[in-house]
N, C-alpha and C positions, 0 to 999 in steps of 0.2 A: 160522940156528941152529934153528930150527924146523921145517928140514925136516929136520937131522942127527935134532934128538931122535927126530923117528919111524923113522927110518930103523932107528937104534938098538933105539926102540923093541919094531920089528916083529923085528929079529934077537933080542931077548930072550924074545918073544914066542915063539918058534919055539923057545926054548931054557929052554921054563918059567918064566921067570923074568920076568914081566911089569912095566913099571915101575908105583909105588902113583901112577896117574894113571887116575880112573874109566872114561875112554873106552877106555885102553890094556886094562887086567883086562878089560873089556865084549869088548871084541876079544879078549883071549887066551880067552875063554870060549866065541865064536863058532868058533875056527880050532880047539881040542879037540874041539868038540859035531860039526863039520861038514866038517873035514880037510882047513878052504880052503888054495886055494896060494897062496904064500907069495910066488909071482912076480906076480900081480896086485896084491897091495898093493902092491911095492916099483916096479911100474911107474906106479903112481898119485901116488906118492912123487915119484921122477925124473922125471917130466912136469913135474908141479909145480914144480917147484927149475927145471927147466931156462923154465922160462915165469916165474920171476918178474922179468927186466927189461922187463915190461911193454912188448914191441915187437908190430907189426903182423905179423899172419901175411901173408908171401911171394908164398904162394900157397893156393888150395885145398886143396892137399895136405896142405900145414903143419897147417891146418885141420885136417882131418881125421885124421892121426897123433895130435894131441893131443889128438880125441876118442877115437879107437881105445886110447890109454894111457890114459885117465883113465875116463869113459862109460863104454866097452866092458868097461873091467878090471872093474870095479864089476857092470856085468851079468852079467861068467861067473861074479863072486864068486856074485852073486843065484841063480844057476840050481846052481853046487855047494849052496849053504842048503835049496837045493827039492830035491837030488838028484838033478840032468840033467844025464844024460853024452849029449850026443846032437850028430852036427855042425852036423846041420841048427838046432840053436839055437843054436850059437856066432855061425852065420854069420847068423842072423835080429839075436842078441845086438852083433855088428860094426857091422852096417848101422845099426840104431835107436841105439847109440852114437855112429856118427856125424852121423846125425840131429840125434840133441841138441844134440852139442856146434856144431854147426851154427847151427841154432835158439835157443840158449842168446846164442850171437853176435849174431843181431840181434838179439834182445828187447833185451840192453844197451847197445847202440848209443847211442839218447838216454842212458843216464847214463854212460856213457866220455864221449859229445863232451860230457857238462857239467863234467866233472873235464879237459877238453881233451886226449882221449887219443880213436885209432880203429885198433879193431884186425881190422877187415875187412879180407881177403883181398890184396896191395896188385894183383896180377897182374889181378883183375875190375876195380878201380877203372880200374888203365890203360889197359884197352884203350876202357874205356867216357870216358876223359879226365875223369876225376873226381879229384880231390884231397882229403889230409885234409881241407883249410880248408874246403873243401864241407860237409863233414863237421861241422865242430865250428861254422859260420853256419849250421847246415838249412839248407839247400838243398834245393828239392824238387823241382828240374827233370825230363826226362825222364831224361836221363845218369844219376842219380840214383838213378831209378826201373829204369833199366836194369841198372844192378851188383844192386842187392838181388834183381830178379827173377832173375839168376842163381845167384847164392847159395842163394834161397832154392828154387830149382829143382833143385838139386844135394840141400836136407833133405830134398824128395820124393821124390826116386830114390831114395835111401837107405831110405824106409819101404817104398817099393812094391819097391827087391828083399828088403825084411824081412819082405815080406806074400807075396812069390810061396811059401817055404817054409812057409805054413800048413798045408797037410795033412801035411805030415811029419815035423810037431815036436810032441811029448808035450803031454797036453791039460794035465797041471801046471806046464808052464813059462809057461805064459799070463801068468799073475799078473807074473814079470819083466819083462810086456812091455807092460804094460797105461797108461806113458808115452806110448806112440803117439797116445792119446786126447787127453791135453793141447798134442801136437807138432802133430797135423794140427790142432786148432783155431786154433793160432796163425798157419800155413801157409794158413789157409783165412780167417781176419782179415785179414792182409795180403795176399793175393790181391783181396779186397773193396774195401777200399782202395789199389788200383793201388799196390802197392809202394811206397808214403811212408809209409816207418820211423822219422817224427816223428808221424804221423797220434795224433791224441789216443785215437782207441777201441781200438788197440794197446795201451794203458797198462789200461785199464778188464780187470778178472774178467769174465771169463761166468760166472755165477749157475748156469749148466745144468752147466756142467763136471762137479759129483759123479754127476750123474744118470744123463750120459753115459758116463760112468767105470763108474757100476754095472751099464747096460745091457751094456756091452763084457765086465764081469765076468762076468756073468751069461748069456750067447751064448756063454764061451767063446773069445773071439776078442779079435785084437789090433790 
């Protein structure tokens, strides 16, 4: 029902006619002011609806479609707001999209296995002979350790080809991509931690994050 309303929503939206729902007007006032399309929200939408039986992704791939519809659509919305028509940031926009939604998957890892649910990849676990139940008893053996470092090897590929089109992408669109900062320190946590995605200092803020954040702003770079 919730995904109809916005569905609905967004078609009203596109048709003046916004529902009296503060976020919807908020939105119909963004998609007047900045001429966003209209296909990215509704893919944001259908993602959503189609991911809510709460099942394990497949494969990698899985994976990452659902960032590229959800992540990625949200990023070309972010660079229309900036006014970037540019390929080379779509395609920086792809990759860091599916970084996230990449990254977004470990971080919640420990709290899916405490609600007894794990929705990592099932194609990495296999090969590595890892099972949910692993999963939901932490387990922190090497197998373990083996599936996440692939995983999480797959959210670094993703930033470093989102980092090779830096010189070609508008110095404005930066700010859309200034995520990266928070990706690679989590990428760079659990590398510290040999890949055990129950490790307690995964859980813990870095304190430096805004600083780093500002530094990144402030260079220009992502």
């Amino acid at each position: 029902m919730r995904m109809q309303f916005w569905k609905k929503a967004v078609e009203d939206i596109y048709c003046d006619n916004p529902p009296h729902q503060p976020v919807a007007i908020e939105l119909w006032k963004a998609v007047k002011r900045h001429n966003l399309t209209k296909r990215w929200l509704m893919k944001i939408i259908d993602e959503r609806e189609k991911n809510l039986d709460d099942k394990a992704y497949r494969n990698i791939q899985e994976l990452e479609n659902y960032a590229e519809n959800t992540q990625s659509s949200l990023l070309y919305l972010t660079l229309e707001i900036l006014g970037i028509k540019d390929l080379h940031a779509d395609h920086a926009a792809s990759h860091i999209g599916k970084a996230q939604g990449i990254v977004t998957c470990l971080r919640a890892t420990p709290y899916h296995g405490s609600r007894r649910k794990v929705f990592l990849p099932m194609d990495i676990c296999m090969l590595h002979g890892v099972s949910q139940e692993d999963f939901l008893r932490k387990n922190r053996d090497k197998n373990m350790r083996d599936v996440i470092y692939d995983i999480a090897s797959q959210a670094h590929l993703h930033l470093k080809h989102a980092r090779s089109f830096h010189k070609s992408i508008p110095v404005k669109a930066f700010p859309a991509f200034l995520q990266t900062v928070s990706l690679e320190d989590y990428l760079k946590k659990i590398q510290r931690v040999d890949f055990d995605i129950f490790h307690p200092s995964l859980q813990q803020k870095n304190t430096l994050l805004p600083l780093s954040l500002y530094i990144q702003a402030w260079r220009k770079r992502y």
